[in-house]
C-alpha positions as a printed NumPy array, in Angstrom:
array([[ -3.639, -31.445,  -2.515],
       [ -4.753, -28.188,  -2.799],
       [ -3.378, -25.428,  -5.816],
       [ -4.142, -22.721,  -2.726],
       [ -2.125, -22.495,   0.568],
       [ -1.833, -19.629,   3.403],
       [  0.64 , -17.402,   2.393],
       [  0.376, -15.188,   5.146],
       [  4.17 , -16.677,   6.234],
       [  6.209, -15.063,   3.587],
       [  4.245, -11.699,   3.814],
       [  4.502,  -8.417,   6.416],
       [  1.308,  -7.878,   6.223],
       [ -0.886,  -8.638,   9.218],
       [ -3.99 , -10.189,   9.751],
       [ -6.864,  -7.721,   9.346],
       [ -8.257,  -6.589,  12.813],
       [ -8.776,  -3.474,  14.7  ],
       [ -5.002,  -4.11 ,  17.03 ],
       [ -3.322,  -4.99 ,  13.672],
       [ -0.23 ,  -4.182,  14.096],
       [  2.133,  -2.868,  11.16 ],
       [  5.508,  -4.697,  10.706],
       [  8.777,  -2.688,  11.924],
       [ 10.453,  -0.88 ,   8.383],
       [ 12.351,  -3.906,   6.493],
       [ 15.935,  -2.625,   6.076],
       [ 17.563,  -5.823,   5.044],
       [ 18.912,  -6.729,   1.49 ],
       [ 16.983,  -8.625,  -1.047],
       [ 15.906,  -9.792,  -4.842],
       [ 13.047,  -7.169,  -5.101],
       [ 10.252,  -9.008,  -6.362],
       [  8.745,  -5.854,  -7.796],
       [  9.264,  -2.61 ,  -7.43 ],
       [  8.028,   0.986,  -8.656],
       [ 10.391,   3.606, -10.579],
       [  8.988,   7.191, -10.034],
       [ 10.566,  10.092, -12.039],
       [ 11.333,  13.44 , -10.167],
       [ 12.033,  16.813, -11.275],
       [ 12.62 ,  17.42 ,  -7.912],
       [ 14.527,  14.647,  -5.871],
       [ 15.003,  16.272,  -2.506],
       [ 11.453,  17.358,  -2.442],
       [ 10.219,  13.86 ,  -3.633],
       [ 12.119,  11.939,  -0.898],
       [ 10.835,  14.357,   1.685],
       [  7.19 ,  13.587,   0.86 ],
       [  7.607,  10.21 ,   0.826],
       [  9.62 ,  10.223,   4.066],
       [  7.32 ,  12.667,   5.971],
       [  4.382,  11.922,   4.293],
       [  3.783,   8.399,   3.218],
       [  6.175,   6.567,   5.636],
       [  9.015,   5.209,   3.829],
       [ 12.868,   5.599,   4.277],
       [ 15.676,   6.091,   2.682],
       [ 17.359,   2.876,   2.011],
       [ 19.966,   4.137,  -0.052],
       [ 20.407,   7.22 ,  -2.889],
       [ 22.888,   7.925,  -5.739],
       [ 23.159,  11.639,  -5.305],
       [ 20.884,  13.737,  -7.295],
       [ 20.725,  10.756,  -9.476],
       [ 18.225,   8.41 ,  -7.645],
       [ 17.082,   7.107,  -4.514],
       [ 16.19 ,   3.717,  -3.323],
       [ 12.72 ,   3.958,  -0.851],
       [ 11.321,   1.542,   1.233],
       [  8.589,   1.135,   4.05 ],
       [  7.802,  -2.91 ,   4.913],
       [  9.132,  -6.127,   2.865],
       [  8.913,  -5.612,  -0.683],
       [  7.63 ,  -2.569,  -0.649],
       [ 10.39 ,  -0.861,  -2.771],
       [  9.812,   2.504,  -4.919],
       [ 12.866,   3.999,  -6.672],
       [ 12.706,   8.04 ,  -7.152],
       [ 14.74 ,   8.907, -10.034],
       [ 15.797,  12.129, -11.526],
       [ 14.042,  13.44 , -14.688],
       [ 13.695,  16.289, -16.526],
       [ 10.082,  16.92 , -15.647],
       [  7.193,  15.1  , -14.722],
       [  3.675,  14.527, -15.956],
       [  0.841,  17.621, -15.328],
       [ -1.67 ,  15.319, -13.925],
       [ -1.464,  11.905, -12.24 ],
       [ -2.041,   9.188, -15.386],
       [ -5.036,   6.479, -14.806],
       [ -2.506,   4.145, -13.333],
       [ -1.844,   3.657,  -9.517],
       [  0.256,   1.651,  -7.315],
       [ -0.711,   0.164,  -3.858],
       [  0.905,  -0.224,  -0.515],
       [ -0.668,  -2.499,   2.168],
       [ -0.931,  -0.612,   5.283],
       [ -3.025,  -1.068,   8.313],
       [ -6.403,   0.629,   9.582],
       [ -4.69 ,   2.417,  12.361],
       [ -2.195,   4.142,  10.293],
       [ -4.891,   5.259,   7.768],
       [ -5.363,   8.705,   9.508],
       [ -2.337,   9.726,  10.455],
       [ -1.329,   9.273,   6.771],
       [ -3.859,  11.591,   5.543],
       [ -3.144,  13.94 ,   7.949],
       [  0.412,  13.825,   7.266],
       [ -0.088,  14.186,   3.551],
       [ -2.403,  16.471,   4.169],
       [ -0.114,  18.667,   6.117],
       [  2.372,  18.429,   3.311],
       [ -0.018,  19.053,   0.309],
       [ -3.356,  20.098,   1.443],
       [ -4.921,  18.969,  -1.856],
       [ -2.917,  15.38 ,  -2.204],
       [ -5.517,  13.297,  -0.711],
       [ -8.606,  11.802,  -1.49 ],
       [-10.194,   9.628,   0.817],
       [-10.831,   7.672,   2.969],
       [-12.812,   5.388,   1.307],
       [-14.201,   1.951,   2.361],
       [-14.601,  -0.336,  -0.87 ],
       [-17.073,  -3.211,  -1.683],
       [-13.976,  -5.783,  -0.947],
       [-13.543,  -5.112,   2.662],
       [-10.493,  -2.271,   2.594],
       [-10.243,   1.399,   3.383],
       [ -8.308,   2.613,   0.876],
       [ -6.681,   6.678,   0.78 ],
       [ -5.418,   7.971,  -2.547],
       [ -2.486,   9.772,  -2.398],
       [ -1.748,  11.979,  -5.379],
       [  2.631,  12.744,  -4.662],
       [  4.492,  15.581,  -5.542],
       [  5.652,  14.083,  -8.92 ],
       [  2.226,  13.464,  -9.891],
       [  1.952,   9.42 ,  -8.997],
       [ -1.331,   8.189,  -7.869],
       [ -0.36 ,   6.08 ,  -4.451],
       [ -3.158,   4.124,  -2.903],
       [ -2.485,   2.859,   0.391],
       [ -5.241,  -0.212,   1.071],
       [ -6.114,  -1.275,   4.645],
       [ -7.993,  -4.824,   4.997],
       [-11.11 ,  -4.788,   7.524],
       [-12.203,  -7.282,  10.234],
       [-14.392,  -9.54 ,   8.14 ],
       [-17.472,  -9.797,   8.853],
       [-19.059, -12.844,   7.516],
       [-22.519, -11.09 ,   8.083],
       [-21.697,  -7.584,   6.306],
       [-22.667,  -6.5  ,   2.687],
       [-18.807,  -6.399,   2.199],
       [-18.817, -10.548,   2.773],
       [-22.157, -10.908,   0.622],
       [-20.015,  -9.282,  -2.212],
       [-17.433, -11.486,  -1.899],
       [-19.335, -14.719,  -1.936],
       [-21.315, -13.478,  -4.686],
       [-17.622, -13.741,  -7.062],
       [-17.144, -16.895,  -5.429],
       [-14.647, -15.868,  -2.348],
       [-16.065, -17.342,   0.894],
       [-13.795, -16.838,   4.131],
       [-12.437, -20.147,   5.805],
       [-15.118, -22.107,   7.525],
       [-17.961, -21.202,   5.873],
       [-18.875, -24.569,   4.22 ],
       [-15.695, -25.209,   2.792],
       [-12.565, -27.505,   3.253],
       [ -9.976, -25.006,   4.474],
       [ -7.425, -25.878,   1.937],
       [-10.345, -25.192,  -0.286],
       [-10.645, -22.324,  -2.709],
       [-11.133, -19.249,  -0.211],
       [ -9.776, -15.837,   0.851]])
């Protein structure tokens, strides 16, 4: 038996593909796995950023105290109120999974919200297009969109060159793959 197994059941994000098709907001109740605290010197204009901008919703708040984000499954970000907020955006960044079709209507969104907030689009050497999003309280948001693989591209040469070969290609599918 096999340490590895498809995983693909417990997550919301869909298989890569040009018709991909994002999962509905998740608006249940859960354990949060993980999640990201953000502090705001500005809560109201946080949350409308976010909302507007990036796609999440308001899942709850404590008035000008916090508020509890969301966009798919486990993808949880807590704005809290602060008494001010870093000048730049740190080194760090967090990542959303989102899906190629929503990549430019994000930037455009964001873009219509803070002109300078985005950089990107950007195709990495993995096989995502990926769109920084720098957020009104300074937070460096990545939102990563997997590709059709291609076992014949440059992006799937990279890959097997670190050892990550896509099902089928010369390997037992419970094998160790992507």
């Amino acid at each position: 038996m096999s340490d590895y197994y498809n995983a693909f059941d417990v997550s919301p994000v869909p298989a890569p593909g040009p018709d991909a098709v994002p999962p509905e907001p998740f608006r249940g109740i859960y354990g949060m796995p993980a999640f990201v605290t953000i502090p705001t010197d500005d809560l109201a204009a946080s949350v409308d950023f976010w909302v507007r901008g990036l796609g999440f919703f308001e899942l709850f708040g404590i008035p000008g105290t916090l508020v509890h984000l969301r966009r798919w499954a486990f993808q949880d970000v807590l704005l809290v109120s602060a008494a001010g907020v870093p000048e730049r955006a740190p080194a760090m960044s967090v990542s959303f999974s989102c899906v190629l079709s929503q990549v430019d209507s994000l930037v455009d969104a964001c873009r219509a919200l803070r002109p300078d907030s985005v950089d990107g689009p950007r195709d990495t050497p993995w096989n995502t297009r990926d769109v920084t999003v720098t957020t009104p309280e300074n937070a460096r948001i990545v939102f990563t969109a997997a590709k059709p693989f291609d076992p014949a591209s440059q992006e799937a040469r990279n890959l097997a060159a670190i050892g990550i070969t896509a099902p089928g290609a010369g390997r037992d599918d419970k094998g160790e793959h992507a």
